[in-house]
C-alpha positions in Angstrom: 118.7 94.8 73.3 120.1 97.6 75.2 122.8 96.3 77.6 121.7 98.1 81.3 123.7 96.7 84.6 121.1 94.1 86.3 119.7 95.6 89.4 121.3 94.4 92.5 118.0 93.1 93.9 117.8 90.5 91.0 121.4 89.0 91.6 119.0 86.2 93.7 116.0 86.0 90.9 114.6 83.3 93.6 112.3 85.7 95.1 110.5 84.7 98.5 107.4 86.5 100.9 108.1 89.2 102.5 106.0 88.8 105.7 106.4 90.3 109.4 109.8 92.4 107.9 111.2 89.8 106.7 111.9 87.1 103.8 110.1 83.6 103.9 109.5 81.0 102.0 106.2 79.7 100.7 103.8 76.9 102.8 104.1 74.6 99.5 106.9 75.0 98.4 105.6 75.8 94.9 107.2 78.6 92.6 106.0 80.7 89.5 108.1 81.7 86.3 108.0 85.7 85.8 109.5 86.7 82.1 110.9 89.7 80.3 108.6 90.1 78.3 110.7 92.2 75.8 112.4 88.6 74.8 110.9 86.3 76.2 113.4 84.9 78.6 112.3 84.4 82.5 113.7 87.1 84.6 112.8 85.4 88.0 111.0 82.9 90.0 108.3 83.9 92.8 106.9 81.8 95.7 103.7 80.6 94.5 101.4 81.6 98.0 98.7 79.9 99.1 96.0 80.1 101.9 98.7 79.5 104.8 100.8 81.8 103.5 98.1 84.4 103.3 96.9 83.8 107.1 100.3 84.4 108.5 100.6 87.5 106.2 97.3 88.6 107.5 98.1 87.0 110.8 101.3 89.4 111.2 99.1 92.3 109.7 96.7 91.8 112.7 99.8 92.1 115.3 101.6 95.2 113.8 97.5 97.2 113.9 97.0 96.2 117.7 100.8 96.4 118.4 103.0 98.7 118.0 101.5 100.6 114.5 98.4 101.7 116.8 100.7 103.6 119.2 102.5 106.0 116.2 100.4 108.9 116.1 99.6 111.1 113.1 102.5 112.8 113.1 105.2 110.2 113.6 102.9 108.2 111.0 103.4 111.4 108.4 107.0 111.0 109.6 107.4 107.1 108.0 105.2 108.6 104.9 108.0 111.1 104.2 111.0 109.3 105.0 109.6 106.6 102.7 108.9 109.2 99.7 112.4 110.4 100.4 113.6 106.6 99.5 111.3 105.8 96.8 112.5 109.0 95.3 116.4 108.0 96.0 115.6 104.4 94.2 113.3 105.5 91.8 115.3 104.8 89.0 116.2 101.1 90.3 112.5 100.3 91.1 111.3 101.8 87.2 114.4 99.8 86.1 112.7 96.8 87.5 108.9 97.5 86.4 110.5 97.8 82.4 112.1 94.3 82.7 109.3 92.7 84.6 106.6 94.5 82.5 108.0 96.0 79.6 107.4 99.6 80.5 109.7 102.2 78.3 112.2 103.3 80.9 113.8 106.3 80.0 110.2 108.1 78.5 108.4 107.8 81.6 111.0 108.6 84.0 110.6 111.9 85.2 106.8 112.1 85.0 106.7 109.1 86.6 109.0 109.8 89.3 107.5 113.4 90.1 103.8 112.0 89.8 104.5 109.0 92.7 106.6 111.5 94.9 103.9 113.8 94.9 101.2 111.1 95.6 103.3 110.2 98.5 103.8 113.4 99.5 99.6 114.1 99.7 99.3 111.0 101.7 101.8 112.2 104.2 99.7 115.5 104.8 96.6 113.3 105.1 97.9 111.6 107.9 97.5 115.0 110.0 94.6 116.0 108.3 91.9 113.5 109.5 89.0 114.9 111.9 85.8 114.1 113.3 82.9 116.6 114.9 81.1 117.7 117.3 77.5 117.4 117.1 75.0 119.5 118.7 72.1 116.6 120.0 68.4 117.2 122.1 69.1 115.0 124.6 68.5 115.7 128.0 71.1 116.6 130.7 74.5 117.4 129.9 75.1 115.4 126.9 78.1 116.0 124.7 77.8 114.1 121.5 81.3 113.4 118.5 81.8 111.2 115.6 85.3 109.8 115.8 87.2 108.2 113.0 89.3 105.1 113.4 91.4 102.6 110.9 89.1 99.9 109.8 92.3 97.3 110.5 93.6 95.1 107.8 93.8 95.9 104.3 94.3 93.4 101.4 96.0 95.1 98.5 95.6 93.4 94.9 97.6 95.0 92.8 97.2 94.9 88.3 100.1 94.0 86.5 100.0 97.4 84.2 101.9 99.6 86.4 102.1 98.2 90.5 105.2 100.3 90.8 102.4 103.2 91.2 99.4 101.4 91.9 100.8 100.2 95.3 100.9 103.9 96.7 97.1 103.8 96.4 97.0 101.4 98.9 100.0 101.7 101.0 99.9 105.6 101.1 96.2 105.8 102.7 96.9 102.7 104.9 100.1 104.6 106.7 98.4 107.9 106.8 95.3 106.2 108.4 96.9 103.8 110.4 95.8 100.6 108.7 98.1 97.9 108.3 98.4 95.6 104.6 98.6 92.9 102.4 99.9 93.3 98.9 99.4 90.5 96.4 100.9 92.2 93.3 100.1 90.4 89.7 102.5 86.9 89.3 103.6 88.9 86.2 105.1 91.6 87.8 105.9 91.8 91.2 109.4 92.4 91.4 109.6 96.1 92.0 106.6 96.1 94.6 109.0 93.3 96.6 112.0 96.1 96.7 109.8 98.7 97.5 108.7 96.6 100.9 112.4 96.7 101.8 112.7 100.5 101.6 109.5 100.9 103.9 111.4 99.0 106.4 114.1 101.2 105.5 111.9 104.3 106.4 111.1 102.8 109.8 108.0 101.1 109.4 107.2 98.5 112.4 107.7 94.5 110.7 104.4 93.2 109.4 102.6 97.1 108.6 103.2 96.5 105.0 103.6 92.5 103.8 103.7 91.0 100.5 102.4 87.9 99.6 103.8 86.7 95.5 101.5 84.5 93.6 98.8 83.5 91.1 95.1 85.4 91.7 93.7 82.0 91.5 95.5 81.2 94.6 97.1 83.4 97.0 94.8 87.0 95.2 91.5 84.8 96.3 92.5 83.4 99.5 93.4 87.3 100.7 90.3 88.1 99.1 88.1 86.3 101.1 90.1 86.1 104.3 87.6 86.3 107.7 90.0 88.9 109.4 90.9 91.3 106.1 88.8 94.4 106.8 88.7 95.6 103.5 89.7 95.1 99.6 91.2 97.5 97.4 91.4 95.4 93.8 92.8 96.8 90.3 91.8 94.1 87.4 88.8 92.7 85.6 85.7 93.4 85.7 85.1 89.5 86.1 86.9 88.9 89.1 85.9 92.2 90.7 82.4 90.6 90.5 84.4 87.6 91.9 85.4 89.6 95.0 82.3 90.9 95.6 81.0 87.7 96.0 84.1 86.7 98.5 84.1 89.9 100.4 80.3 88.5 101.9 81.8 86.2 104.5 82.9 89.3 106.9 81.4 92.2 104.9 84.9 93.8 103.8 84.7 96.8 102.5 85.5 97.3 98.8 87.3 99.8 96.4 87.0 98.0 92.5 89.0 99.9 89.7 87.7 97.7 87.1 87.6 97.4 83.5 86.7 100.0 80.8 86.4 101.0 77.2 86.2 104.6 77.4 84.9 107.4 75.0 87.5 110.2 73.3 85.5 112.3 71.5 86.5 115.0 69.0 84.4 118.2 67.8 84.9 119.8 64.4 86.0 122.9 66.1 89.1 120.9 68.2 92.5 121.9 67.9 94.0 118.5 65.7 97.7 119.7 66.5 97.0 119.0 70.0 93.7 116.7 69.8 95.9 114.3 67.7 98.9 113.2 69.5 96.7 113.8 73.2 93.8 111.1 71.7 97.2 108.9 70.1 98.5 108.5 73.6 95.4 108.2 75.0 95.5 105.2 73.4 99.1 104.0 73.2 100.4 105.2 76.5 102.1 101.9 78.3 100.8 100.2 75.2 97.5 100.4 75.2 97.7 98.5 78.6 95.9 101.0 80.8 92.4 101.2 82.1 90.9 104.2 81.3 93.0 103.9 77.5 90.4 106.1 75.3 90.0 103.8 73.0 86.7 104.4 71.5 87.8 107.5 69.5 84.5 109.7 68.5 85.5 112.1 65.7 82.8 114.6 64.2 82.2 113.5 60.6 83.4 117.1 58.9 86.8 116.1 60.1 86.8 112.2 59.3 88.9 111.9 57.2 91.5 114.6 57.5 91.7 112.9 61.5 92.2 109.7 60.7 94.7 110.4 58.5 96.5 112.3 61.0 96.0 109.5 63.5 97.5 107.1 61.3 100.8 109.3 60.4 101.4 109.5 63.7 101.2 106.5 65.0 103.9 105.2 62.2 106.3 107.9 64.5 106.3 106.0 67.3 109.2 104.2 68.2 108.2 100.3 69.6 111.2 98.3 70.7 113.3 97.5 73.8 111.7 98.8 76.8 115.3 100.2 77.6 116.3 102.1 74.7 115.9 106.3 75.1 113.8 106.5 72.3 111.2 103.9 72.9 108.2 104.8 72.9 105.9 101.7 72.7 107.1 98.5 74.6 105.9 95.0 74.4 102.4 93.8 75.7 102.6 91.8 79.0 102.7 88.2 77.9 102.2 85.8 75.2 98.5 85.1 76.3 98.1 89.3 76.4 99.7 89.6 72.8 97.7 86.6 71.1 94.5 88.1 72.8 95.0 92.0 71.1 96.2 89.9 67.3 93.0 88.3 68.0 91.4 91.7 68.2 92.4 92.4 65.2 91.5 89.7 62.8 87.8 90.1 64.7 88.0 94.0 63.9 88.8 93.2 60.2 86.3 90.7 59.7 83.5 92.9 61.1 84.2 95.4 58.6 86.7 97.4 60.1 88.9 99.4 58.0 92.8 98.7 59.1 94.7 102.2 58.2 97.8 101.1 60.2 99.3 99.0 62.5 98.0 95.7 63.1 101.1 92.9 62.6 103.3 91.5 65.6 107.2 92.7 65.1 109.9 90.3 64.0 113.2 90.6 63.0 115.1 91.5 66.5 111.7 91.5 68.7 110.5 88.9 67.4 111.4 86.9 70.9 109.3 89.3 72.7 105.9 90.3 72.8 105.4 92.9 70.3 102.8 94.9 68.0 102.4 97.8 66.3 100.2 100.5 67.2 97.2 100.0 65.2 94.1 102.0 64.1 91.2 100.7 62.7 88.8 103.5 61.0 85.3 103.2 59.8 84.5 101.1 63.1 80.9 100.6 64.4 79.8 101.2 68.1 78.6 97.7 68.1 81.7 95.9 66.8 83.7 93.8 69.1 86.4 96.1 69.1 84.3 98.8 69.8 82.9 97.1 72.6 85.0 94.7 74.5 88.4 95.9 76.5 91.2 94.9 74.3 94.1 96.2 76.6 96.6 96.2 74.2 97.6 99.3 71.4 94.6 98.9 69.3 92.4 102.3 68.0 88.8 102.6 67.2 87.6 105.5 65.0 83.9 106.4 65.4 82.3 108.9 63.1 79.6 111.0 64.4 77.4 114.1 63.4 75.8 115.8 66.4 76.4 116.3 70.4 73.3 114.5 71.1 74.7 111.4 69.1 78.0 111.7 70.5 77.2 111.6 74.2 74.3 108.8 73.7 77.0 106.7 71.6 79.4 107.5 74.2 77.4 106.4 77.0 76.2 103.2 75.1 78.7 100.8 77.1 78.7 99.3 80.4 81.7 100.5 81.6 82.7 104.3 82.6 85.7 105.0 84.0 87.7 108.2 81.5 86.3 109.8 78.9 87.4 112.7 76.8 85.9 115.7 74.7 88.8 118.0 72.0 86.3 121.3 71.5 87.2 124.9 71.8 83.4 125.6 72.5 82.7 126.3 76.0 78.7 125.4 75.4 80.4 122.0 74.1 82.4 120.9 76.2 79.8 122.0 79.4 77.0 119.9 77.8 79.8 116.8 77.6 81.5 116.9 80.8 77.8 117.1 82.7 76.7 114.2 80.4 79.0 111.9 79.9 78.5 109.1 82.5 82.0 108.0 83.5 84.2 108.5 86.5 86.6 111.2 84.7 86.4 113.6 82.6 89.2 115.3 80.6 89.1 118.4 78.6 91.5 119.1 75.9 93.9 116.5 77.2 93.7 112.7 78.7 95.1 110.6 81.5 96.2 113.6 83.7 96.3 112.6 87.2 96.5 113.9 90.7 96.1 112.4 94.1 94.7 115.5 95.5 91.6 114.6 93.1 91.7 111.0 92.6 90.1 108.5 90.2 87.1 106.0 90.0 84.7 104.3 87.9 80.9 104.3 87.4 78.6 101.3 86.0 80.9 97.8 85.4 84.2 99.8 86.0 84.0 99.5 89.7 83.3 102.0 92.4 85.2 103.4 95.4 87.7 106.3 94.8 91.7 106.6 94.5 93.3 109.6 95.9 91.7 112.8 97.5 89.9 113.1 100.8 87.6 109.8 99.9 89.8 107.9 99.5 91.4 108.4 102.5 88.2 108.4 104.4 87.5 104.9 102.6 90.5 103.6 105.1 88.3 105.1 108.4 85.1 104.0 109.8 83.1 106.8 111.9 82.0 106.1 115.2 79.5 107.9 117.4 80.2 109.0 121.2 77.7 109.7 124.0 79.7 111.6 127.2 77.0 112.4 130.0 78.9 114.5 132.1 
């Protein structure tokens, strides 16, 4: 394995809380192993929180919103926002440094898009925080009646964060709490945590009152459903499974939280006969591959037009034998490890169900040995000749795995690619302008890309449709989803 310097924030791996500004240790007592999972070897241990340690998280939440977080007006809040993007940008490479060892993230591939896509997201949220408004309404009533809609925080916001990328996926939440006013609890994934702990030192860094922004380490089981069902958490943004989204529906009753559920998904990639391969190839690969495989919207239900079967799959499977899977730290990885143990035996057990169905394996499909064979790795792998009703073809795998799925017209490509219950991406390769207008209005998912896949922006933001959640990250919704409206009567 590449030999990198250990980050300074690891030289205690005995990670604590980090509650009201500062560093505590857990109620029980209780800790939980977090492993490299490029070798195997446990990088850290995390205090295992439990319901107390939730309620004075949420407890110290409650004190910073009605203290002194309400009395920083938009622009001092805009102020924190940018000082803060300033120091995630100045400790970027630390806090990616930490996501590869906790998660096993290729560093040095996703660096700078990485770096320049969170900066920017920061950067929106900052110009949000001066950008929210209410109205004026004209009314009929009698007398000298002047009638507004206001907007206000909604409070406390409870942050549960995925373990495939929380280095980014905690902007979503922190970014539109700051710029609205809102105040949070992070319960990042017990398998990787460690970057979204440093990055609640730098927001006290950036000036950020003790107890705006607390984390809270632990199992989902545990500390993730005590937040979730907490009586003064105002609302729930949640990144995960579509199981325990339905989960935290079911919690979020007890006070009516409001809800924003980025849930599972198995979305559609579908290639025309008329697509441009040199491009369609390596953008549907990737689509697939990207953080291996590990990624919500990963199009893995490939679509290909049946004039270019063959000739695509073939192309598929050449490149994928290019990528480079190793150590997470080396320049040219491409393809880390999967998460865990229990993540890699659940994509090999993909795999032999994929084969047995009658999938044909063209490449791919075997965990690494020789020097990774201590971590969790597998090759990318693409299965041809698949069936929209196979397993694969059906069920998230969240790992590196491909399903190619021939088709001959649009009408059978949009009804096969709407035959699932999830829709959160989807993706159509055509250069015909009547094609790709007939996909993008039919396809029923919460994004759609054209000619390319996973591009992101928080101007625009992201959400699912059917079982892959609802709610919206990034752009003025998403904002709005941290604001309730309320309506004022002045007789004068």
């Amino acid at each position: 394995m590449t030999s990198i310097p250990t980050p300074s924030f690891l030289s205690d791996p005995h990670k604590q809380h980090f509650i009201d500004g500062q560093w505590c240790g857990g109620d029980s007592g209780a800790r939980v192993d977090t492993f490299n999972p490029a070798d195997g070897q446990r990088l850290a241990t995390l205090a295992r929180g439990n319901h107390a340690d939730v309620d004075r998280a949420v407890t110290a939440a409650r004190r910073a919103f009605e203290g002194p977080w309400s009395r920083f007006n938009p622009a001092q809040r805009q102020q924190v926002i940018m000082r803060f993007a300033e120091l995630f940008e100045k400790h970027f490479e630390e806090l990616a440094l930490l996501e590869s060892l906790d998660m096993g993230s290729p560093l040095h591939t996703r660096l700078r898009p990485a770096k320049n896509g969170a900066v920017q997201n920061l950067l929106y949220y900052g110009s949000q925080a001066r950008n929210i408004s209410g109205e004026t309404i004209p009314n009929s009533l009698p007398g000298n009646v002047t009638s507004m809609i206001i907007k206000a925080p909604v409070g406390v916001v409870g942050g549960v964060l995925a373990w495939n990328g929380p280095m980014f996926a905690q902007l979503n939440v922190i970014g539109p709490a700051l710029a609205t006013g809102c105040t949070v609890v992070l319960k990042p994934a017990e398998d990787a945590s460690l970057a979204v702990l440093r990055t609640a030192e730098l927001l006290m860094e950036a000036g950020l009152p003790p107890g705006v922004v607390n984390v809270v380490t632990g199992l989902g089981s545990e500390a993730g459903e005590a937040l979730c069902s907490h009586g003064d958490v105002n609302r729930i943004a949640f990144t995960g499974s579509t199981a325990t989204g339905r989960a935290i529906i079911r919690a979020s009753a007890g006070n009516m939280k409001r809800l924003q559920l980025e849930l599972g998904g198995k979305s559609p990639d579908i290639v025309f006969a008329d697509a441009d391969l040199d491009k369609a190839v390596p953008g549907v690969a990737m689509g697939v591959f990207n953080n291996t495989g590990q990624i919500c919207f990963a199009g893995t239900r490939i679509f290909v037009q049946r004039a270019i079967e063959d000739e695509f799959v073939e192309r598929l499977a050449t490149f994928s034998r290019t990528l480079k899977v190793g150590d997470p730290l080396a320049k040219d990885t491409r393809l880390g490890p999967v998460i865990s143990q229990r993540q890699l035996d659940q994509v090999l057990g993909y795999v032999e169900v994929g084969a047995r169905e009658g999938a044909k394996l063209v490449a791919g499909g075997q965990r690494l040995g020789g020097e990774l064979a201590n971590g969790y790795f597998i090759e990318p792998t693409v299965f041809a000749s698949v069936d929209n009703s196979m397993t694969i073809a059906r069920e998230e795998i969240f790992g590196p795995v491909a399903s190619v799925i021939p088709f001959d017209t649009i009408e059978e490509a949009l009804a096969l690619a709407n035959a699932t219950d999830y829709g959160l991406g989807s993706g159509v390769w055509s250069s015909n302008v009547t094609t790709v207008n007939r996909m993008m209005h039919g396809i029923q998912a919460g994004t759609v890309w054209v000619n390319c896949y996973g591009l992101l922006d928080a101007a625009v933001g992201f959400g699912g449709f059917k079982h892959s959640g609802y709610g919206w990250k990034g752009g003025p919704s998403q904002t709005e989803g941290f604001l309730y409206q309320k309506a004022v009567y002045i007789n004068a």
